[in-house]
N, C-alpha and C positions, 0 to 999 in steps of 0.2 A: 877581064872578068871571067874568061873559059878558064884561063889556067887557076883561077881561086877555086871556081867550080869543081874544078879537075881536083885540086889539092884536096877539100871538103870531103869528096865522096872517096878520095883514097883514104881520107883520115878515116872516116867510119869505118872503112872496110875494115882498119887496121883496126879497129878496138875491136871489131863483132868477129877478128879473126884471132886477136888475142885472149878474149873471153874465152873464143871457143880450147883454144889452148891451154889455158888454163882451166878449163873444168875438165880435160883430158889429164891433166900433168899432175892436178891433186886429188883423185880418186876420192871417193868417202872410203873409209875400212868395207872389203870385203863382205859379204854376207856367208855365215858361216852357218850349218846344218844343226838344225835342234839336234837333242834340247840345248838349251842357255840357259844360265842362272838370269831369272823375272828382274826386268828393270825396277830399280825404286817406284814407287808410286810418285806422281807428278804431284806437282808444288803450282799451286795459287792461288791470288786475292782476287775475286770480282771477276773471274772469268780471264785474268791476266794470267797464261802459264809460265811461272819461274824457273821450272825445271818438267822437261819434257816426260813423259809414260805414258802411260795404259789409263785410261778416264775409266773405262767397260773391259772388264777381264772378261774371258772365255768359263760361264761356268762350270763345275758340275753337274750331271744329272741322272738321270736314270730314263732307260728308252725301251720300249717295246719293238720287240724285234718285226721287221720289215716295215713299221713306220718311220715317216720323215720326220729328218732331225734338223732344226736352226741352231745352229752357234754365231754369237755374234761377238765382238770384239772393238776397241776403238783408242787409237791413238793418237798424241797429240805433240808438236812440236812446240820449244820453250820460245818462249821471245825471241832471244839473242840470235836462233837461228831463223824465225822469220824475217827479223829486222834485216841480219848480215848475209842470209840467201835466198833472196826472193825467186829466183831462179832453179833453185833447186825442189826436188821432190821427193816423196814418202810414197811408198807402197804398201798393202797388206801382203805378207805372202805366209799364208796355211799349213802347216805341217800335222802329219797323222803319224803314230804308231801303232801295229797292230802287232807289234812283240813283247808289251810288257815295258815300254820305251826303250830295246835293246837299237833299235833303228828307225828311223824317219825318215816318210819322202814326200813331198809337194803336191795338197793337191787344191782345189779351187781356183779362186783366181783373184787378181787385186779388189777386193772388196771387204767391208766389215764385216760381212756377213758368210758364212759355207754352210750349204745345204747339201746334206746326203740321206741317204735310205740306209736303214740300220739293216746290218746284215741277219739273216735268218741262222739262229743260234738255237741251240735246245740248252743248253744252260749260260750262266750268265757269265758273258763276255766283255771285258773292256779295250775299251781303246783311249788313246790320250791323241790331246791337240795341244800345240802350241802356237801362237803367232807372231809372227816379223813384223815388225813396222819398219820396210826397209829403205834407208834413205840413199837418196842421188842425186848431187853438186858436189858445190864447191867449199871446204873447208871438214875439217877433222870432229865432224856430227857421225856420232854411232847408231847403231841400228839401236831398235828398243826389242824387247822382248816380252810376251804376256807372262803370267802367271801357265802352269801344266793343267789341264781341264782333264778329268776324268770324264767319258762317257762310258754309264753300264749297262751293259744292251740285256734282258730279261726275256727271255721266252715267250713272256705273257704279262696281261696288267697285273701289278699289284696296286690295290686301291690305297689309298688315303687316308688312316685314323683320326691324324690330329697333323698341327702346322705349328710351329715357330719362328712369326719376326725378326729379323736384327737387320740392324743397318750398320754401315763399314764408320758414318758421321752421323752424329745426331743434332748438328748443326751446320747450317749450310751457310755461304756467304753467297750475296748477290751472285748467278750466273758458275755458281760454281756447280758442280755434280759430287754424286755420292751411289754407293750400290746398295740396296737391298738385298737379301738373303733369307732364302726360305727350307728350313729344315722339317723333312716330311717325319712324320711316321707313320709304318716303317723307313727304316733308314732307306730302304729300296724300293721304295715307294715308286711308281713310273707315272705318276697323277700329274699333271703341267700345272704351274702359280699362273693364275692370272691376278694381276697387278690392278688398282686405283688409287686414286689422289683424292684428296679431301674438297679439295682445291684446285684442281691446275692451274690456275689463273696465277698462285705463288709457288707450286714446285709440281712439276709433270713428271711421271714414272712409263717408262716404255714396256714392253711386255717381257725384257732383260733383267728389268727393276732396276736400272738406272733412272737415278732421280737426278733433276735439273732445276736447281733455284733459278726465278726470275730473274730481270735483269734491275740493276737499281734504279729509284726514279730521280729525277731532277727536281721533283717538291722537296722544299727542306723545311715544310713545318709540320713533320712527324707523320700526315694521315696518309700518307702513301699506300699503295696496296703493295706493298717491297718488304715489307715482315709480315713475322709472326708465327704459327704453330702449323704445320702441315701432319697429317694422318696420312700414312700410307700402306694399306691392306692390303695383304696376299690372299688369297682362296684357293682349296683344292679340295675336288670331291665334298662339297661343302662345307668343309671348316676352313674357318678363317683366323685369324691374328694380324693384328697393326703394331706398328712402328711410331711414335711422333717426334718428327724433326722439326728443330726451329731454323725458319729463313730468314735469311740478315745479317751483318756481323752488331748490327744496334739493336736491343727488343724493347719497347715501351716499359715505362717502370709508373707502378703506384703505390704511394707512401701516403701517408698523415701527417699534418702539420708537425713540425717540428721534428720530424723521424726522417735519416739521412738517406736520399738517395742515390745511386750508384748504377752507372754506362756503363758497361765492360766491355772490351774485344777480348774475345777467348782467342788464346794460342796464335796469333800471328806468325807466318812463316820466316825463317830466317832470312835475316836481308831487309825485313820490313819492318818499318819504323812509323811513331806517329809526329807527324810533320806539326797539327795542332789541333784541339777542340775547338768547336763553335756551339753558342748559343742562339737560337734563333725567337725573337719575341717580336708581335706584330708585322711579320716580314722582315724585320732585321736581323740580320747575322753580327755577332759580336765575338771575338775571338779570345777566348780563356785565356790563353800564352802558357801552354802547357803540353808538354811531350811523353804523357803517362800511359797508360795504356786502359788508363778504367778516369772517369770523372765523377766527382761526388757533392752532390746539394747540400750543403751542411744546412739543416733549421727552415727546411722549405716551409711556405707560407701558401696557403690558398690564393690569396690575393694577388702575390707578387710573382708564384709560378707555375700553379695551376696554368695548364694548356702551352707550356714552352719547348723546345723543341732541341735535338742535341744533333751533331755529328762529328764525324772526323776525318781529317784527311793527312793519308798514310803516304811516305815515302817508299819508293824499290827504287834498284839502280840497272841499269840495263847497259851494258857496255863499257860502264865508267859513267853513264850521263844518272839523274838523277830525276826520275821523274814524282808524280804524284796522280790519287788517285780519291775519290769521296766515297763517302759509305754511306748508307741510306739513314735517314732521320727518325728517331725516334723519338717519339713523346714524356713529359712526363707530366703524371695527375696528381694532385695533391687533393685529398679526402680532410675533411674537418676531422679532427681530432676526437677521441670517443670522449664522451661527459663523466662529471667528477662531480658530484651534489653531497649536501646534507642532506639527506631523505625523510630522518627522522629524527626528532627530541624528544625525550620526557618531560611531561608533572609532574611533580611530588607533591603529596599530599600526608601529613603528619599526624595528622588528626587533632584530638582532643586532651590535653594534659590540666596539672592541676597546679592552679599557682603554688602551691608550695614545693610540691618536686619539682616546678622549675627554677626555685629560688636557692635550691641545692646543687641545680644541675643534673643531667640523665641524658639518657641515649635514645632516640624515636625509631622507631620502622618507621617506613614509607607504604601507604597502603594504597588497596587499588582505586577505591573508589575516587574520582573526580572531583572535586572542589569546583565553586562555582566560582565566576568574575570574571573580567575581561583579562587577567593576567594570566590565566591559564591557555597555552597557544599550539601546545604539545602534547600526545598521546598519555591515556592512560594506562596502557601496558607496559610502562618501563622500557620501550622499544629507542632505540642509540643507536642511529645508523648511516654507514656512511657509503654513496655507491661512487665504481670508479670502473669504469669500461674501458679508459683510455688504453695504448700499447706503447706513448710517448710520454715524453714531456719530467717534470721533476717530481721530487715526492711531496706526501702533503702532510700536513700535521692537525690536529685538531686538538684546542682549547677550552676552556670554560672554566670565566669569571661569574664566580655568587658577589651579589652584593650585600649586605648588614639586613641583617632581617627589620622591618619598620613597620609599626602601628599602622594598621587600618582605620583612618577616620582622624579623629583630632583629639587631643590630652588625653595620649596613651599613655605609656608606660617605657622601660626602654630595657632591649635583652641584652644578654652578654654576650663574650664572643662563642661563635657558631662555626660550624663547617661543615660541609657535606661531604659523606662517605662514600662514591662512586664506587659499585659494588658488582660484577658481574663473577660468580663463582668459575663459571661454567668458560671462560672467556679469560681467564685471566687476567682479569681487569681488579682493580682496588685499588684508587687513586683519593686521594684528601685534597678537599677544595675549601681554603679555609672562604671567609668571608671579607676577604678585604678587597674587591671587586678587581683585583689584579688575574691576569689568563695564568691558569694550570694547564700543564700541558698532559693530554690526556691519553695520546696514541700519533706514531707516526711512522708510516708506509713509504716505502721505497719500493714494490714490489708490484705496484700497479693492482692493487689487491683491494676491495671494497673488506667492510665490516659491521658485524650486527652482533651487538651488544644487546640483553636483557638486563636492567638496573633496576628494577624492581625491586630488590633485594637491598636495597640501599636505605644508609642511615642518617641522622640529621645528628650532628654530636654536640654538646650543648653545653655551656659551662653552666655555672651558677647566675643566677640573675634576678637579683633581689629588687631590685628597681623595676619589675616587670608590673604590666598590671591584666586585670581582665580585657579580654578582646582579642581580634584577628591579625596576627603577625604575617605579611608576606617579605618574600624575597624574590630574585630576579634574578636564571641564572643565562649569562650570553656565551651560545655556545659559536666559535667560530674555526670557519674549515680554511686553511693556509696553502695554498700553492709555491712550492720552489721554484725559483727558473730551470729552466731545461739546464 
């Protein structure tokens, strides 16, 4: 048993004495003296980093001379080198120029952060900073490099005109970062941004104006507080200007019945795939079978998906292995559809003629005055109207069948044939309706567009009708509104 014991603790020794030799034997590269050309900017989904940099560059500014100065900076390792060197480590290390960048030398200490006191200048002086992110283990990990920071040291304040927003993204994915940027005027402005959130709760801004989307939630039926619109203000010398980033790589969608909805991931990084959508209803997840990068509701319905809930889960590959990762849920609403009515018909009223020019035939105006009896059920302005609010759905068309003009009462008389002259000048309307109770087709919209007609102006055309006799002629005319399928 001693001698196994013995064996054991010589084996350890040997591995903790071969590690150590091996992290002697493979150096990381050198750390080499600013400036460097700025590493790319880092790469990732959800707070996964695919490709290591700079999250917070060193920025810009302008400093009053013998006030304290913060610069801040922050860098990040990719996966592949957390996973394969857990052992190894990252340092900051600070470089200044005070030649115009002709030379560099180190100063501060491993931290994000370097604080100094601007030197006392009578006119304006710069200096530049750059920072290391210098790493040390085991395996062929380079240093990273910031961006060049100009600081411009001023004599004295200069105050603050005016301020302009921008941001590096104006959309964030769960847990990912983004910078803020604030442009003074004057350009030499020495006035400090102080930074707020609309929100924190969905993305925080530090006083760098590095902004940090939340992290995603594990609800998947869309109400999560993991999207949506964040505001982010800068202020100096009291003027202000904001920014609005959306957090998420999902944001809620609302449509109307029958108008398509549509998920999208904007710009996914390379390497990253989507593995599949999911629909979520009542608690249930149901899987699309679909590797697209946007999903779309063809013909949503109130009923069937009003309140349902989407996500998706995205493939990366780390080492050769192949992982997965979920995105936060987003809702979609389905709104009723806007209304499509017949709003409005005409009476016509013809007046008074004399059996013998109707036995010849002739042509009537249509007048305004109202006619009495219970067949009259429509305006007497000549008013023809159709309203359509919708923004979906198919076109419509509108109709209207006259039927044979007939005796009022009993042992009349009988006219000949008739038609109505559907007449809007103003409107470009003139349509002929004969009398044979069959639909004439009056007007149709494909443009989602309502329409008001005035027919006032309209005629009753009349043939000969010798068989007529004294008394009250009505007709009956059926105006109807047609809906397309979508």
């Amino acid at each position: 048993m001693r001698n196994w014991k013995r064996l054991l603790k010589m084996g350890l020794l040997g591995l903790i004495v071969f590690i150590g030799s091996l992290s002697l034997w493979v150096p990381a590269r050198a750390a080499s003296s600013a400036p460097q050309t700025p590493t790319s900017s880092p790469v990732s989904i959800m707070g996964i980093n695919l490709a290591g940099g700079f999250t917070q560059q060193p920025l810009d500014s302008n400093q009053i001379s013998g006030h304290s100065v913060t610069l801040a900076a922050k860098g990040t390792r990719n996966i592949l080198e957390a996973a394969t060197n857990p052992f190894g480590s990252r340092k900051y290390v600070w470089w200044e120029s005070t030649d115009d960048g002709d030379t560099y030398t180190t100063v501060g200490s491993n931290s994000t952060t370097y604080t100094f006191t601007a030197p006392n200048v009578t006119q304006p002086t710069e200096l530049l900073f750059q920072v290391e992110y210098d790493f040390t283990g085991i395996g062929l990990f380079y240093n990273e490099w910031s961006r060049i920071a100009a600081v411009e040291v001023e004599p004295s304040r200069v105050p603050a005109t005016a301020i302009k927003v921008t941001a590096d993204k104006t959309y964030l994915n769960n847990s990912d970062t983004t910078l803020v940027h604030a442009a003074l005027t004057p350009s030499n402005s020495t006035d400090q941004v102080t930074w707020t959130s609309s929100d924190p709760s969905l993305a925080t801004v530090d006083e760098y104006g590095d902004v940090t989307a939340t992290s995603v939630s594990s609800k998947t039926d869309g109400t999560a507080h993991d999207h949506g619109t964040v505001t982010i203000t800068g202020e100096a010398n009291g003027h202000s200007d904001s920014v609005k980033i959306a957090i998420g790589a999902l944001q809620d969608v609302t449509t109307v019945e029958g108008k398509a909805a549509t998920f999208s991931l904007k710009d996914l990084p390379d390497g990253v795939t989507v593995n599949n959508w999911y629909r979520v209803e009542d608690g249930q997840s149901t899987a699309l079978n679909t590797t697209d990068t946007s999903y779309t509701i063809n013909n949503p319905t109130q009923a069937g998906d009003d309140g349902t809930s989407y996500y998706a889960v995205l493939n990366y590959t780390v080492n050769g292995s192949t992982k997965t990762i979920t995105t936060n849920s987003a809702r979609l609403s389905v709104e009723k559809s806007g209304l499509i009515s017949l709003t409005a018909v005409p009476d016509f009223n013809f007046g008074d003629i004399d059996l013998l020019d109707l036995s010849q035939g002739l042509t009537l105006n249509n007048l305004d005055a109202l006619a009495d009896g219970p067949a009259y059920d429509g305006n007497s302005n000549g008013s023809l109207s159709v309203m359509d609010s919708r923004d979906t759905g198919g076109s419509w068309t509108l109709t209207a069948a006259l039927q044979p003009f007939g005796f009022v009462g009993s042992n009349g008389g009988q006219l000949g044939s008739t038609s109505l002259d559907l007449y809007d000048p103003n409107n470009r309307l003139d349509i002929t309706i004969p009398d044979n109770d069959q639909a004439t087709s009056i007007y149709t919209s494909s443009d989602y567009d309502g329409q008001d007609w005035d027919v006032s102006n309209s005629q009753l055309d009349m043939g000969p009708s010798p068989l007529a006799s004294a008394g009250n002629y009505e007709s009956t005319v059926t105006w109807t509104l047609t809906v397309a399928p979508s």
